[in-house]
C-alpha positions as CSV (number, residue, x, y, z in Angstrom):
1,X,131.5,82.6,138.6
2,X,133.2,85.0,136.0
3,X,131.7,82.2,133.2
4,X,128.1,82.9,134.6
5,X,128.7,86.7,134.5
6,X,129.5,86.5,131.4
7,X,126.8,83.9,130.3
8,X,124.3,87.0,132.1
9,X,126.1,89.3,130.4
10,X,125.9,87.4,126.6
11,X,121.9,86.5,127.3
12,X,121.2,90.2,128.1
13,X,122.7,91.4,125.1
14,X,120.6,88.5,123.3
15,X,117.8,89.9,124.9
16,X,117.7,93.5,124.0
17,X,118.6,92.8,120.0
18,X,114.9,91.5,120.0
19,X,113.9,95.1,120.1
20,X,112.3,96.7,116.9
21,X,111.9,100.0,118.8
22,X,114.1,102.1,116.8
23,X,114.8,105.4,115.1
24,X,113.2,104.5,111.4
25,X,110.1,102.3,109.7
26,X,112.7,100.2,108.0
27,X,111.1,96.7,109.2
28,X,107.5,98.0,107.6
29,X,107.6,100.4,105.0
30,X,105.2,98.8,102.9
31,X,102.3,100.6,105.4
32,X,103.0,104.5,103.6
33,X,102.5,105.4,100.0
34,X,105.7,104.5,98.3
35,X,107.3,103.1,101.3
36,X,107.9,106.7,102.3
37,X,106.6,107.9,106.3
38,X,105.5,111.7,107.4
39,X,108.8,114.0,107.7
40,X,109.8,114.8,110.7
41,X,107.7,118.2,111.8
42,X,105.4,115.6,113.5
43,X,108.5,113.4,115.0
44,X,108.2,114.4,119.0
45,X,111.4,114.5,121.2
46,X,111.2,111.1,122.9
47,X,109.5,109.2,119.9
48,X,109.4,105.4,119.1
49,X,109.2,103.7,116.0
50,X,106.9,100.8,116.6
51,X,106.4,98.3,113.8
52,X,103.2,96.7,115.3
53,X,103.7,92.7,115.5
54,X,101.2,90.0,116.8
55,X,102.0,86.4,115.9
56,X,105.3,87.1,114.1
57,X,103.5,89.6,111.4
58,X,104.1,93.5,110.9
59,X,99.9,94.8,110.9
60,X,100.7,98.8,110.9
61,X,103.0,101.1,112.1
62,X,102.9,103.6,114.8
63,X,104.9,106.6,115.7
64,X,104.6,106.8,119.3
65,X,105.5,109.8,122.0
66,X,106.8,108.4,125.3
67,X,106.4,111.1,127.2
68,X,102.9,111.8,126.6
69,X,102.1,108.0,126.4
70,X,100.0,108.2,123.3
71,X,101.1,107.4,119.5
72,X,101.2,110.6,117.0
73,X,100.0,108.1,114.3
74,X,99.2,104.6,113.0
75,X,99.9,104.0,109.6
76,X,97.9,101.2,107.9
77,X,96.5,99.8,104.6
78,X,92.8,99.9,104.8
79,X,91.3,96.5,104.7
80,X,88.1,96.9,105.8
81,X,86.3,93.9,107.9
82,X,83.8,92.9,110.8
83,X,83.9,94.2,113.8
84,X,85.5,91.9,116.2
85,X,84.3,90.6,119.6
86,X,85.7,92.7,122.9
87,X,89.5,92.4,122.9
88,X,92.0,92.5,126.1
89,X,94.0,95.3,125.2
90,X,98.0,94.7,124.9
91,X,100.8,96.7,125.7
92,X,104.2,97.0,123.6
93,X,107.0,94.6,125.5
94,X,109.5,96.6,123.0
95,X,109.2,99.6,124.7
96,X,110.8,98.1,128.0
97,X,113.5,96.1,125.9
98,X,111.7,93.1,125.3
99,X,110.7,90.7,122.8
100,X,108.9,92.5,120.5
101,X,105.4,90.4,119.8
102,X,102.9,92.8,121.6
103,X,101.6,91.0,125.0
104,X,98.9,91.5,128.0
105,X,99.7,93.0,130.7
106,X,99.3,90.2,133.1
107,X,101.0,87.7,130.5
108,X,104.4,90.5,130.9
109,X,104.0,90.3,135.4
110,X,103.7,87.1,135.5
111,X,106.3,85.7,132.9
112,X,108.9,88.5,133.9
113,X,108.4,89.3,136.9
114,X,107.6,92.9,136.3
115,X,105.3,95.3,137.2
116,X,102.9,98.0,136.2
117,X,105.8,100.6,137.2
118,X,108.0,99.3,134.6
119,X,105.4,98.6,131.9
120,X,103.9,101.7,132.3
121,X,107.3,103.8,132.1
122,X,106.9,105.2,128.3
123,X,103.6,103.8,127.6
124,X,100.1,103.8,128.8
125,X,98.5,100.7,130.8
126,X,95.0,99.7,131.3
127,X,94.7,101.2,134.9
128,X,95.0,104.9,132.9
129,X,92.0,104.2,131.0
130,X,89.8,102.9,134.4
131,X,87.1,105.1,135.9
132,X,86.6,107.1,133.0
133,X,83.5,108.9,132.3
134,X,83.4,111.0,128.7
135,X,86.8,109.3,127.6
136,X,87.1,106.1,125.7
137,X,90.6,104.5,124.8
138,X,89.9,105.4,120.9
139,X,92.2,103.0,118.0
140,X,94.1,105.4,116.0
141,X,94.6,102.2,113.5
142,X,90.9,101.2,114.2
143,X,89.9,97.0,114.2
144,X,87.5,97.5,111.7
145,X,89.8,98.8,108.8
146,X,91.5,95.7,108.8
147,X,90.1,92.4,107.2
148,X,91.9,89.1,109.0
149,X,91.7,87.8,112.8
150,X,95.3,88.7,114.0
151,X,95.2,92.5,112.3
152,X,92.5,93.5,113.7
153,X,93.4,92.2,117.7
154,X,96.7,93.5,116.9
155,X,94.9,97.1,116.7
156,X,93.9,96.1,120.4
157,X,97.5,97.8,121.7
158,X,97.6,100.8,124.0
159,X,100.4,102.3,122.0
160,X,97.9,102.6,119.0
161,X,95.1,104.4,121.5
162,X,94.6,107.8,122.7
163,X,91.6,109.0,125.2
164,X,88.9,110.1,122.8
165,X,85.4,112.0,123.7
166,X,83.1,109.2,123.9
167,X,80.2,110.8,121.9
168,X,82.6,111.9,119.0
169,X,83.8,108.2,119.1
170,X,80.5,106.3,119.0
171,X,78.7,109.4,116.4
172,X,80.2,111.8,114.4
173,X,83.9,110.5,114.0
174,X,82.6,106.8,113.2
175,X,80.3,108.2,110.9
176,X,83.5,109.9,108.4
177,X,85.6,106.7,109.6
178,X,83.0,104.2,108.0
179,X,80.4,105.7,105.9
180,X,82.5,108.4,104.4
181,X,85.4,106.4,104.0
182,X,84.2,103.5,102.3
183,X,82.4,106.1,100.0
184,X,85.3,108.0,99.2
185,X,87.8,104.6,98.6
186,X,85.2,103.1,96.0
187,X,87.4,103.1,93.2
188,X,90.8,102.7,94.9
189,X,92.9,99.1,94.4
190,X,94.9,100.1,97.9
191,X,94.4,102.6,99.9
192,X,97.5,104.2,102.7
193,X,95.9,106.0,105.7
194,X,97.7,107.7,108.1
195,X,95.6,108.7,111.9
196,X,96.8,111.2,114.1
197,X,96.4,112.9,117.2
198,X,97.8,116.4,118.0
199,X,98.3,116.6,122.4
200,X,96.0,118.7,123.9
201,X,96.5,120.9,127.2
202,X,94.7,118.2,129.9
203,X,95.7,114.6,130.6
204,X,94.5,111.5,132.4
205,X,95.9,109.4,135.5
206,X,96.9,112.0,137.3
207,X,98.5,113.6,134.3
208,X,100.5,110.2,132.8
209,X,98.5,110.0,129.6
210,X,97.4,112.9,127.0
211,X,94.3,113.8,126.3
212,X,94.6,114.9,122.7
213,X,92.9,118.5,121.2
214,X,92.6,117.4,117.9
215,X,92.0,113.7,116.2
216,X,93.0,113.5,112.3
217,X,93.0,111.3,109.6
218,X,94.4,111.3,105.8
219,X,94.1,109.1,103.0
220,X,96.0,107.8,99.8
221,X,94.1,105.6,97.2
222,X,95.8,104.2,94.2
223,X,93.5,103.5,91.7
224,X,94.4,101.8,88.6
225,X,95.1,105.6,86.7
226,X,95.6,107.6,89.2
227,X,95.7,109.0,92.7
228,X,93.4,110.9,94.9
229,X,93.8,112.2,98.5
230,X,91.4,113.4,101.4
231,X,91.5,114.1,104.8
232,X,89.5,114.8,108.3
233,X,90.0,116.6,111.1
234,X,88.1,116.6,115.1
235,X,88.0,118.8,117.0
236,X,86.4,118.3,120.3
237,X,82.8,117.0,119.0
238,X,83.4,118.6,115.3
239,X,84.5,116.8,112.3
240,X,85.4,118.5,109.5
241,X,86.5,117.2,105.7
242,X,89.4,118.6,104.2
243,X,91.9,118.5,101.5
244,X,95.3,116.7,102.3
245,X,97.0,120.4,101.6
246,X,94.4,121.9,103.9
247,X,94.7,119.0,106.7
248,X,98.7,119.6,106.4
249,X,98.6,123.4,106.7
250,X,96.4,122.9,110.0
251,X,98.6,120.2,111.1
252,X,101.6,122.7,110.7
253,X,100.4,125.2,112.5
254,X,99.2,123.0,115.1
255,X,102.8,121.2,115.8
256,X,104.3,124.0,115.2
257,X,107.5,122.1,114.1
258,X,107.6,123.5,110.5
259,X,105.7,122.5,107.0
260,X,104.1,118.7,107.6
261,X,104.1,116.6,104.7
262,X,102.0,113.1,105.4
263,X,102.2,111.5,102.0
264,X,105.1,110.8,99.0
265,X,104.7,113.8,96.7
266,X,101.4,114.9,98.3
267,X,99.8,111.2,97.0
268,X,101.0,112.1,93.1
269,X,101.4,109.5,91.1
C-alpha cells in the first residue's frame, strides 16, 4: 500500500510539471518585438501566462485573467492566410493542471473524467457563449492572421476569445483587421501584433465571463530599414486609428494600473 501511495504521489507530481501556465513568456518569446512582452500595468491579479500549443508547437501567446475568464491579449506574428472551415472551439487543459496541448471539451470529460465545473473554473467553456443574441465569441489572435492548418485551429481556444458585438465583428472591426492591416504591413518583413481587450461593466452566464468595453489592437513591422507602429481602438460599434503613443495613453487611463508600454522601445529600431 505505502509503495502505491507513493507511486500516486510520484505520477501526480509527473502530472502537474506538464503545465506551461506560469508567471513569464519564457517558452515563446519570439511572438513580441525583441522577445520583450507589455509591462506589467496590463498584468491583472489572477493572470496566466499561456504559451498557446496545438500539436506540440507554440502558435501565440496569451495573457489571460482567470477571474474574468477572458485573455487581456494574444500576441502573434502576422501570417496572413484563408479563412478556415468552422472549427470546435478548445479549452486550455493547463489551466486545470494538465497536459498542456489545448483540447475539446468533450475530449477532457471523457478521457479524465471531469466536468464542465472543473474546466470552466478559471476559463470560459462553450455553454457561456450559447443563446447569445448580439454577442459573438470574437479571436483576439484571429484564424485569418495566420498562414498554416494547425495556427490557425489553434486560434479556435476560448482562452484567446472574448464576447464581441456581433455587428462590429462582422463590419467595422473586420474591415481595420483585414483591409487596413494588410495596407498598412505592405512593406514590413515581420510584423508583431499584440490584441487586447479592456473588461467592461456587464458579463455573460450569469456573470462568469466579461463582456469587454473596449477591443484594441497594435502593431510592430520591421522592415528591412526601419520600424513603424500603429494601432486601433473599439469602442462599442466605433473603431478608431491611432498612434501606438496615443493607443498606450488610452490604454493607461483605461487600466488604470500606471503608464502601459506594448512594444520594445515603443517599436524603435
Amino acid at each position: 500500500m505505502l509503495w502505491l501511495l507513493l507511486l500516486q504521489v510520484s505520477a501526480s507530481c509527473l502530472w502537474l510539471g506538464h503545465s506551461e501556465v506560469v508567471t513569464s513568456f519564457e517558452k515563446c518569446p519570439q511572438f513580441f518585438y525583441e522577445e520583450t512582452p507589455p509591462n506589467e500595468a496590463l498584468t491583472p491579479q489572477n493572470a496566466a501566462w499561456i504559451c498557446q500549443r496545438y500539436n506540440n508547437q507554440y502558435h501565440f501567446a496569451t495573457l489571460y485573467d482567470k477571474s474574468m475568464r477572458i485573455p487581456v491579449y494574444s500576441a502573434y506574428i502576422y501570417q496572413p492566410g484563408p479563412l478556415p472551415s468552422n472549427e470546435s472551439w478548445f479549452v486550455e487543459p493547463q489551466l486545470i493542471t494538465l497536459p498542456n496541448n489545448m483540447k475539446t471539451e468533450d475530449f477532457l470529460e471523457h478521457n479524465y473524467t471531469i466536468g464542465p465545473q472543473q474546466i470552466g473554473q478559471n476559463q470560459a467553456i462553450s455553454e457561456d457563449y450559447t443563446n447569445l443574441n448580439e454577442l459573438v465569441p470574437g479571436h483576439l489572435c484571429p484564424s485569418g492572421h495566420q498562414n498554416t492548418d494547425d495556427s490557425k485551429s489553434a486560434t479556435f481556444t476560448l482562452t484567446n476569445a472574448v464576447p464581441m458585438n456581433r455587428t462590429l465583428s462582422n463590419n467595422a472591426w473586420e474591415f481595420y483587421e483585414n483591409q487596413m492591416m494588410a495596407e498598412k504591413m505592405e512593406s514590413c518583413t515581420t510584423t508583431y501584433v499584440i490584441k487586447g481587450a479592456v473588461p467592461g461593466n456587464s458579463s455573460i452566464a450569469n456573470g462568469r465571463v466579461n463582456v469587454p468595453s473596449h477591443i484594441w489592437l497594435a502593431a510592430c513591422c520591421q522592415t528591412s530599414t526601419t520600424t513603424k507602429a500603429w494601432a486601433f481602438i473599439a469602442e462599442e460599434n466605433h473603431v478608431q486609428l491611432l498612434t501606438l503613443k496615443e493607443l498606450e495613453a488610452e490604454l493607461s487611463q483605461l487600466y488604470g494600473r500606471g503608464n502601459v508600454s506594448l512594444f520594445y522601445r515603443d517599436c524603435a529600431c
